[in-house]
C-alpha positions in Angstrom: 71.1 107.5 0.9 70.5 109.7 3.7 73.1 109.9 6.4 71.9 110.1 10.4 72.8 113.3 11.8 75.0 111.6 14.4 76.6 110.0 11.6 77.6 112.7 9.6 78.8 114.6 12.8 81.4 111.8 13.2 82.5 111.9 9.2 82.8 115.4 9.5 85.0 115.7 12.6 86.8 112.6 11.5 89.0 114.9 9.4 89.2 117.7 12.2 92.2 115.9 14.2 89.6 115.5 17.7 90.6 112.7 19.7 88.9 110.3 20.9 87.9 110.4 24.8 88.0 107.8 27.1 84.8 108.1 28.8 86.1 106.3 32.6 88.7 109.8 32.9 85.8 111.8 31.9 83.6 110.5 34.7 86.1 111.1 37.6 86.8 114.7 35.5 82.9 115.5 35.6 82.7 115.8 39.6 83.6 119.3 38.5 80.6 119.3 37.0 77.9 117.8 39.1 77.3 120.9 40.8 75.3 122.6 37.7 75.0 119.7 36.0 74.8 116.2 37.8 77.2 113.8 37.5 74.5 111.4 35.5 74.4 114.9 33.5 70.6 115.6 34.4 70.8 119.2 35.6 70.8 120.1 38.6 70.0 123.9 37.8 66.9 125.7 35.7 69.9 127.4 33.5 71.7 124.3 33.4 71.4 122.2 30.5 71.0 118.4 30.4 74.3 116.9 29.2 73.5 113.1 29.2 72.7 111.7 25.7 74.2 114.5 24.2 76.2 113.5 20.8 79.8 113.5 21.5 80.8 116.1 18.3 78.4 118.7 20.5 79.8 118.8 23.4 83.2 118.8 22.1 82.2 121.9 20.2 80.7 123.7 22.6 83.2 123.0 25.7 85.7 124.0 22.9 83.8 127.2 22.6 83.5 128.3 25.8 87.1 127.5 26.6 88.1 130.1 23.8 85.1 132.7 23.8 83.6 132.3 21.2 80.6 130.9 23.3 80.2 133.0 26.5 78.5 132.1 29.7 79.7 133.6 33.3 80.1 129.8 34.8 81.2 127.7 31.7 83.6 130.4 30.5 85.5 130.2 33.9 85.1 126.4 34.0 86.0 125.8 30.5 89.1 128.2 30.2 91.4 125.9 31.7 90.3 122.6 29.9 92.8 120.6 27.8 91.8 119.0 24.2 92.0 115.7 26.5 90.1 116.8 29.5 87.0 118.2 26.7 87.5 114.6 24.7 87.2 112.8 27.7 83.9 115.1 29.4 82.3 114.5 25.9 83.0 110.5 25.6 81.8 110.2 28.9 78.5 112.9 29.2 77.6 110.9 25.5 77.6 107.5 26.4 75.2 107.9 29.3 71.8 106.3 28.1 68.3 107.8 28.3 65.3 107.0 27.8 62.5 109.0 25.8 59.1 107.9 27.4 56.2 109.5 25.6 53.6 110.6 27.6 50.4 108.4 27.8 
């Protein structure tokens, strides 16, 4: 049986001790955000990347990351540093439950 990727993400942090976020906080916490990368996490920026859609276990990695430098990036290291396990639970609940859509071109 072959496990989804998103599902084995979840299985895998599952024993990691990451809590769960509550997406409604992490939309009034991503106004920080919107500058660089929209508050419906379509970027706003060429250097930017597009947040919305991204699977939750991601983003919680990679805030995590850039909050202790093991990722570097001039703006995200700055506007990561100060993040709490809560406020990076909460950006990731909320940046992964926006939908979109895939349209293939015609």
């Amino acid at each position: 049986m072959l496990l989804r990727p998103a599902l084995l993400a979840a299985l895998l942090l599952a024993g990691t001790g990451a809590e769960a976020g509550d997406a409604a906080a992490g939309r009034k916490k991503a106004v920080a955000c919107q500058a660089c990368h929209g508050l419906d996490g379509v970027s706003k920026l060429p250097d930017a990347p597009n947040l919305s859609g991204q699977v939750e276990p991601y983003l919680v990695k990679a805030l995590g990351e850039f909050r202790d430098g093991t990722r570097r990036n001039e703006v995200m290291s700055v506007a990561a540093k100060d993040l709490t396990d809560s406020d990076i639970a909460d950006l990731a609940a909320y940046y992964s439950s926006i939908q979109i859509d895939v349209v293939p071109p015609s």
